[in-house]
C-alpha positions in Angstrom: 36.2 95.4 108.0 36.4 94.8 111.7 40.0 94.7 113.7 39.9 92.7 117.1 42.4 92.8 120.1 44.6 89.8 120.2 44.7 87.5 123.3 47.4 88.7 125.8 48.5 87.3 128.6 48.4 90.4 130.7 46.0 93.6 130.2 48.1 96.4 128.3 49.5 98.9 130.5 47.5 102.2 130.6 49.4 105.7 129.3 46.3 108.3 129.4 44.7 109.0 132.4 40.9 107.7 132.4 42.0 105.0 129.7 40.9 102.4 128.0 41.8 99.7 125.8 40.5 99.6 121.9 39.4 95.9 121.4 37.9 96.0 118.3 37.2 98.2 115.2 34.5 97.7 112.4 34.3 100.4 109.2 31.2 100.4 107.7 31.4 102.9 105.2 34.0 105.8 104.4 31.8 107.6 107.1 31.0 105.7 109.6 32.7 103.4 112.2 31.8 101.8 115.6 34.3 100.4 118.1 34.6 98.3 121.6 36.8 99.6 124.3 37.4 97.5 127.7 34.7 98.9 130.5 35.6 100.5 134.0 35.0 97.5 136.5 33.4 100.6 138.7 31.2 102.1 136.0 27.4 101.6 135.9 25.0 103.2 133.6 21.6 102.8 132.5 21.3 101.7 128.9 21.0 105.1 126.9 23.0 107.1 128.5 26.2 108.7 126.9 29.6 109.6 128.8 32.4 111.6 127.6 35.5 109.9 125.2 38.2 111.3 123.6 42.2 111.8 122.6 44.8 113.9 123.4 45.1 117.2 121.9 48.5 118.6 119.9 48.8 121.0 123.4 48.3 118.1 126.0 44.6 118.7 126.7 42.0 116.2 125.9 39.7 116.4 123.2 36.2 115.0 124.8 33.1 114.9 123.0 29.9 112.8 123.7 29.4 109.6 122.8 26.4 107.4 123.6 27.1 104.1 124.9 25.7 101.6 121.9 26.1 98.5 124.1 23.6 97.5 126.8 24.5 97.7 130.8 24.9 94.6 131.2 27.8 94.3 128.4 31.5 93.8 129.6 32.8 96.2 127.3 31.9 99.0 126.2 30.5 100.4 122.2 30.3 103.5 120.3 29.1 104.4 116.4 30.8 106.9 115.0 30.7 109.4 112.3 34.0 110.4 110.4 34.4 114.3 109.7 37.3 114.8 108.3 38.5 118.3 109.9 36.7 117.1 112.8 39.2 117.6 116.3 38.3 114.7 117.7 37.0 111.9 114.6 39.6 112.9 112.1 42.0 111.2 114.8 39.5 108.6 116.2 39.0 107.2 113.1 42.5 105.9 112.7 42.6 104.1 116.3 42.8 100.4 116.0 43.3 97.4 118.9 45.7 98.0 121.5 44.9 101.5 121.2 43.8 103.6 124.5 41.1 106.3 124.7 40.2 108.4 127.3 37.1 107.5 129.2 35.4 110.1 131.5 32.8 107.3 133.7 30.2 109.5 134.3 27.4 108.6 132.7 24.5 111.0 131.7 21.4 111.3 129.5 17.7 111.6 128.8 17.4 108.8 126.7 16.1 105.9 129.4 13.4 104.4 130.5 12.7 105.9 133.9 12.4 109.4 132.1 9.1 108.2 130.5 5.6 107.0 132.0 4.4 103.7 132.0 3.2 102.8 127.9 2.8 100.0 125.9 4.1 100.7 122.9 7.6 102.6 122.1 9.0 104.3 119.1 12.9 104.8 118.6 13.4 107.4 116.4 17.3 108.7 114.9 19.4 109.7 112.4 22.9 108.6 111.5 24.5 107.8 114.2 21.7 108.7 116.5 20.7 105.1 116.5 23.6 104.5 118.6 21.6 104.8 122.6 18.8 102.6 120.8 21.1 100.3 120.1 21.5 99.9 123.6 18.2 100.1 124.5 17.1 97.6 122.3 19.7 94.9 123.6 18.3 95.6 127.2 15.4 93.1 128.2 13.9 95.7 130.9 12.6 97.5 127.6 10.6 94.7 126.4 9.4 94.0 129.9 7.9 97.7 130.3 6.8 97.7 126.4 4.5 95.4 124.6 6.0 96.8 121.2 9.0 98.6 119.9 9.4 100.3 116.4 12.9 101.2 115.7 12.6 104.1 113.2 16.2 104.9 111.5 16.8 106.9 108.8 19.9 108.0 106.3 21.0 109.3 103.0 21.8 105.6 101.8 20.8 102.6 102.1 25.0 101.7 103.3 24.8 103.9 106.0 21.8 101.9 107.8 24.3 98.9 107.6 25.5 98.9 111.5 21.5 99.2 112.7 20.4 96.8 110.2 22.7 93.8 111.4 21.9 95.1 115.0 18.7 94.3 114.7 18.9 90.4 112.4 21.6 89.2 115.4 19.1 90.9 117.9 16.0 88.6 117.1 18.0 85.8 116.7 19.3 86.6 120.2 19.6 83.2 122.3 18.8 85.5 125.5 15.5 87.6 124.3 14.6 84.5 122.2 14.6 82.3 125.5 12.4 85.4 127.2 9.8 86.1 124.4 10.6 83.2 122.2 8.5 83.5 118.8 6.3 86.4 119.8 10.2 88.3 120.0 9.8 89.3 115.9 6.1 90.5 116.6 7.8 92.9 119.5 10.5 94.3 117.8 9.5 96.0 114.7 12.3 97.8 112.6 11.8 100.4 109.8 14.2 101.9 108.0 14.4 104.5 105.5 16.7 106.7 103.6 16.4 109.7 102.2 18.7 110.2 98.5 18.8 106.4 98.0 15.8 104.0 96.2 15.0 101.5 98.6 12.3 99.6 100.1 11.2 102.5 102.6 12.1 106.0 101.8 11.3 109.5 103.8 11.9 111.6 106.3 11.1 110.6 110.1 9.0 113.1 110.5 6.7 113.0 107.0 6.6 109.1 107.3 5.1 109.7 111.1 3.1 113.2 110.3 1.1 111.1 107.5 0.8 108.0 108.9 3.2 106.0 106.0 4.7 104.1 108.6 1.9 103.2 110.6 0.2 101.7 107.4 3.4 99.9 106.3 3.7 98.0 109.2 -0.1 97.3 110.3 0.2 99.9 113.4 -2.9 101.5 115.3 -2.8 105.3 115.4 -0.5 106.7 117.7 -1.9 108.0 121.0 -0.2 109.6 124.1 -2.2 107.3 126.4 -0.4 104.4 125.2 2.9 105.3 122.9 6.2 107.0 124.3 9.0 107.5 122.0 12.9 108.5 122.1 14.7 110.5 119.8 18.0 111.0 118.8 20.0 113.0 116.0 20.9 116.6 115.2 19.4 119.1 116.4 17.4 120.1 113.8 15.7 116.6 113.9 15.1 116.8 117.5 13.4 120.2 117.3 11.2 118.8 113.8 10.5 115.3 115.5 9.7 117.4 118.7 7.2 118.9 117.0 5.2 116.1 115.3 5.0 114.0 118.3 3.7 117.2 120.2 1.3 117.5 117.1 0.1 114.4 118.4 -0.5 115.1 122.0 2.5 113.9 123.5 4.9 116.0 126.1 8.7 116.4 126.6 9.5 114.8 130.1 13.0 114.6 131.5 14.2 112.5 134.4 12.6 114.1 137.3 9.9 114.6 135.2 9.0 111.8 133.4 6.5 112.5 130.1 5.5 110.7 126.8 8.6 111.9 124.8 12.5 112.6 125.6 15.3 114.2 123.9 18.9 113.9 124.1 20.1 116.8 124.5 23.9 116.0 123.8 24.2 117.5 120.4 27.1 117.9 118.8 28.3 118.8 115.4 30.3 115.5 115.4 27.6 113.6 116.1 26.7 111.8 118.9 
């Protein structure tokens, strides 16, 4: 179900400091939301970083967590995917906002998750959990990614096959993208290559990140070439746990942790927290 922000004839006036307007709302399961909030005219950020939102608290003070920012840099407003925790301080309240709403806004942009933190590849691998898909979804609606990267393999796993709903329609409006298809035209569906899998639901791919990439499932599912830290660089995003298993298996493979100013085969964000991100 997705709430938008009617027309008005003049912006709504700000109450919060740092705020910004709620334009639109979309639940896609009892667990999981994503939402548009008007942009900053100052703020510029590379596509994958994450900035701090949040509400006010019962005492006045803000509740902030991070969020990445799941639209692309060149968007004039501004998304996040959301998990809903129920005793959560911030979600438990965010999940109830709706258009008109404000939130506050910190525009500082951070992250690890972008492309100058990596070397030059030619093919790159997207890997998350829940609502860790939510920098990639940036990322993959930015066309500097497919003009550093022949390929991309979005790799996105959750518990059911409902839960990959938000990625999933991501990605169908994202190859029939009038911009990208003008850039790469036909070639686009060859370039963007999405796999999904869940993990305590039948479906067409099922497994762990980590055991489809240790044994090479995924690579055989979609036709790939073995991986190879001369050519493949990869992202990865989800709790920590994941980060610290994926870590592993793409180290297993001869590929190194870089960081901005000191860009590597692999990054990790590093924003964990138990809200998600």
């Amino acid at each position: 179900m997705t709430l938008d922000l009617p027309a008005a004839d003049a912006a709504p006036k700000k109450t919060l400091p740092d705020a910004q307007t709620v334009t639109s709302v979309t639940h896609w399961t009892d667990s999981l939301f994503s939402f548009r909030v008007t942009r900053p005219a100052s703020l510029r950020f590379r596509s994958g970083e994450f900035v701090m939102i949040g509400l006010p608290g019962d005492n006045g003070k803000p509740i902030l967590r991070a969020y990445s920012i799941a639209s692309p840099n060149w968007d004039d407003e501004l998304e996040f995917y959301s998990i809903k925790v129920p005793d959560g301080p911030l979600t438990s309240r965010l999940q109830h906002i709706k258009p008109g709403d404000e939130i506050i806004l910190r525009p500082k942009p951070v992250g690890t998750l972008v492309l100058d933190a990596l070397l030059p590849g030619k093919r790159m691998w997207f890997l998350a959990t829940g609502t860790g898909f939510a920098p990639f979804a940036s990322l993959m609606r930015d066309p500097e990614t497919y003009e550093r990267y022949d390929q991309i393999i979005m790799m996105h796993t959750c518990r059911t096959a409902e839960e990959l709903t938000y990625g999933a329609e991501l990605v169908q409006n994202l190859r029939n993208d009038p911009l990208l298809g003008e850039l790469y035209g036909e070639d686009f569906a060859k370039r963007l290559k999405y796999y999904p899998t869940t993990t305590r639901e039948d479906s067409p791919f099922m497994g762990r990140i980590t055991d489809n990439l240790s044994s090479g499932k995924v690579l055989q599912d979609l036709g790939l070439p073995p991986i190879s830290p001369e050519t493949d660089r990869a992202m990865i995003c989800g709790s920590l746990a994941f980060n610290v298993d994926v870590k592993k298996v793409l180290e297993d493979f001869g590929m190194r942790e870089g960081a901005n100013s000191d860009p590597k085969e692999f990054v990790v964000e590093k924003a964990f927290v138990g809200e998600g991100v």
